[in-house]
Structure formats: structure tokens, C-alpha cells
N, C-alpha and C positions, 0 to 999 in steps of 0.2 A: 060631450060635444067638444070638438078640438077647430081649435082657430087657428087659419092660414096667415101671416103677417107678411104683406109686400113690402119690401124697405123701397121708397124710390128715390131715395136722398146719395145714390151711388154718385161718386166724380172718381172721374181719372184727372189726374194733376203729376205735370213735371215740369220741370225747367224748361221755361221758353226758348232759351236761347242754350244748347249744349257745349261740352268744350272741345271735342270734335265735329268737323264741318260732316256732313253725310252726302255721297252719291247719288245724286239725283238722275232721274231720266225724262226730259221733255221731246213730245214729238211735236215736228213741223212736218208742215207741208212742203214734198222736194224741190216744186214750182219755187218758192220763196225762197227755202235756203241756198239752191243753183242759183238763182237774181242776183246773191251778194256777191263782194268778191273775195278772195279767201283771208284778208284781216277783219273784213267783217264777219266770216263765218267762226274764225278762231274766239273773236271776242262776243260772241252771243253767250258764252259762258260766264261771261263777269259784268251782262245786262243786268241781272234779275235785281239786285240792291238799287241801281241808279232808275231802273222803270218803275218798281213801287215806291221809292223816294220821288218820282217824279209824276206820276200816275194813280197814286193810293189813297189822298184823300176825294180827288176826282171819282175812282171808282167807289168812295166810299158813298159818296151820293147823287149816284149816278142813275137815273132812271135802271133797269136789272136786264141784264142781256138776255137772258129768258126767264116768258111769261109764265107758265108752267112748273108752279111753284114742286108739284112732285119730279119731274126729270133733271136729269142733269144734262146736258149740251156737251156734246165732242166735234172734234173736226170731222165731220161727215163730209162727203162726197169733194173732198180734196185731193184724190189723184192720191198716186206713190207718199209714203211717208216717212221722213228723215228721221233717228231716235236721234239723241242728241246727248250725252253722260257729263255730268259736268259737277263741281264740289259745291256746294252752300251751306250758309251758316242756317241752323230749325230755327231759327229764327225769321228769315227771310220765307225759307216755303212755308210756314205754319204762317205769316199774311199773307201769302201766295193762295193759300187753301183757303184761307179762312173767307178772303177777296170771291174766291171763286164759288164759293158755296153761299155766298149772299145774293152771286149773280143767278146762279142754276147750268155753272157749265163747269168743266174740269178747269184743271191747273195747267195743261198745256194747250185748252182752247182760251186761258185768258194770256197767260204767255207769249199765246200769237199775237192776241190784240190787242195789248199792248205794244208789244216790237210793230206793227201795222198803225198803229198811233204815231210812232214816233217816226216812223217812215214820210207819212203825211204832214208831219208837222206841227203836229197839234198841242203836242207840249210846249211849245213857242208861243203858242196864242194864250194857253190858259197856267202855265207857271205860273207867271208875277201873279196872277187873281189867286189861284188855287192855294198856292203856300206863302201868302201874305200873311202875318197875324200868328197863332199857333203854330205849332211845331209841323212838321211834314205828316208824321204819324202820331192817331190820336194817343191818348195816354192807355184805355181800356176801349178795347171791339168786346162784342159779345155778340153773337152768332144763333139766334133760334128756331127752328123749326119745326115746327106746330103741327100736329095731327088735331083737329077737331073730330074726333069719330061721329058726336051724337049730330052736329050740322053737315056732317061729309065734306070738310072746309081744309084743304090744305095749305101753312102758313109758311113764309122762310120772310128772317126779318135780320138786318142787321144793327144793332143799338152801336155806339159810340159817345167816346166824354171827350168831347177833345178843346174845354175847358177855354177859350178862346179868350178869356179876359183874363189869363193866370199869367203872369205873375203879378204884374202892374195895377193893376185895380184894387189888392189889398192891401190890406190897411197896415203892413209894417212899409209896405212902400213908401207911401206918403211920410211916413213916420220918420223918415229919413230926413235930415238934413243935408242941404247938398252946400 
């Protein structure tokens, strides 16, 4: 009698952050990017760091832009649509990705909505609350998505440590003499 052995302990692991930037490509909608005027079209290229420094722990617990824990969300029924090639750090698009798969939509349907946040204003209201305290970005995301086969239950969860009484609360702090 011969035994089958599943390993399910598999990870893929690299460097978060690489030492060359990589070629990205985000699509907008043309409505939106014809609206700007051409310094704002040039600089949607060196958006993507100051929107998830300014938008990432908001989206990090943020009710989830789609309910529909198996789809993923695109820009649907938005007319003509712009590609847009621009250089970033894996760093940046790996929370770009990572933001957008806890919501249940692509990386260029969160990309929109963000730059449509910041259009509205709404980093203005919620900064000083949002990045009060902790750093901007937590220290560890961690990103699940859950098949339940035997309840028919599909899960998508995002965990975060983002450690909100560190550094000051411990105890070499105090320990200090001032």
C-alpha cells in the first residue's frame, strides 16, 4: 500500500522592497485623466507613495469596497481607458496589491480611488486622525483568503500589527533618565 504525502507548508518569499524600481502599468478612466491639466497628468506617476502614505492605514480599516469576498472589482462601465507606464519601488505596488486584495478589486480600481479621494478632499479631513500615533504604514499586513469547502464559505481578511503604543510605553523608556 503506497502513501500520497501533500506538503502544504509551500511559501514563496522575496525581498519586499527590490533594488531596481519596476515598470508598472495603471489604467484610468480617460474621462478623469482628460479633467487634469497636463502637470497633473505628468505627476500621477509619483502619486502612488504620497496616496498610500496618506490613504493606507484608512484603507487598512476601512469597511471593504467589495462585498463579494470571491471577485475581484475592475473599472467596469467607465468609457475609453487610459494605460498609464510609470517606474515604482515593489515595495509600494506589493501594498498597492496587497490594499487591493483585502478590498476585492484590482490595483488600478484602487489607484483610482484613491486619486478620487484626494480629488474630494478627503485626506484633509481624515490625516491629523488617521496618522496620529503609529507610524503611517503598520509594521506586518498579512492578507488571507479562506476557502471554506465543507460550509461553502468564502473568506478574504486583512490582519495588521501596527503596534500603536511602541515605542513609548516600554519599559526601557521610562527607564530613562531625562
Amino acid at each position: 500500500m503506497e502513501m500520497l504525502s501533500i506538503r502544504s507548508d509551500q511559501v514563496i518569499e522575496s525581498a519586499l522592497v527590490e533594488k531596481t524600481s519596476d515598470v508598472v502599468t495603471v489604467i484610468l478612466p480617460e474621462n478623469y485623466y482628460f479633467a487634469l491639466n497636463p502637470k497633473e497628468q505628468r505627476d500621477l506617476k509619483r502619486k502612488l507613495p504620497f496616496l498610500l502614505s496618506r490613504y493606507g492605514k484608512y484603507l487598512a480599516g476601512a469597511s471593504r469596497l467589495n462585498t463579494k469576498a470571491g471577485k475581484i472589482l475592475y473599472q467596469k462601465n467607465q468609457g475609453k481607458m487610459k494605460r498609464i507606464n510609470f517606474r515604482v519601488e515593489s515595495g509600494m505596488w506589493n501594498i498597492l496589491g496587497m490594499l487591493a486584495l483585502s478590498h476585492g478589486v484590482s490595483r488600478c480600481f484602487l489607484f483610482h480611488y484613491m486619486l478620487i479621494l484626494e480629488s474630494l478632499g478627503v485626506g484633509d479631513s481624515i490625516v491629523q486622525t488617521m496618522n496620529a500615533g503609529p507610524p503611517t504604514f503598520h509594521r506586518v499586513y498579512s492578507f488571507i483568503w479562506q476557502l471554506d469547502l465543507q460550509s461553502k464559505r468564502i473568506f478574504r481578511k486583512l490582519e495588521f500589527d501596527p503596534n500603536p503604543i511602541f515605542p513609548i510605553f516600554y519599559g526601557m523608556y521610562w527607564a530613562k533618565s531625562f
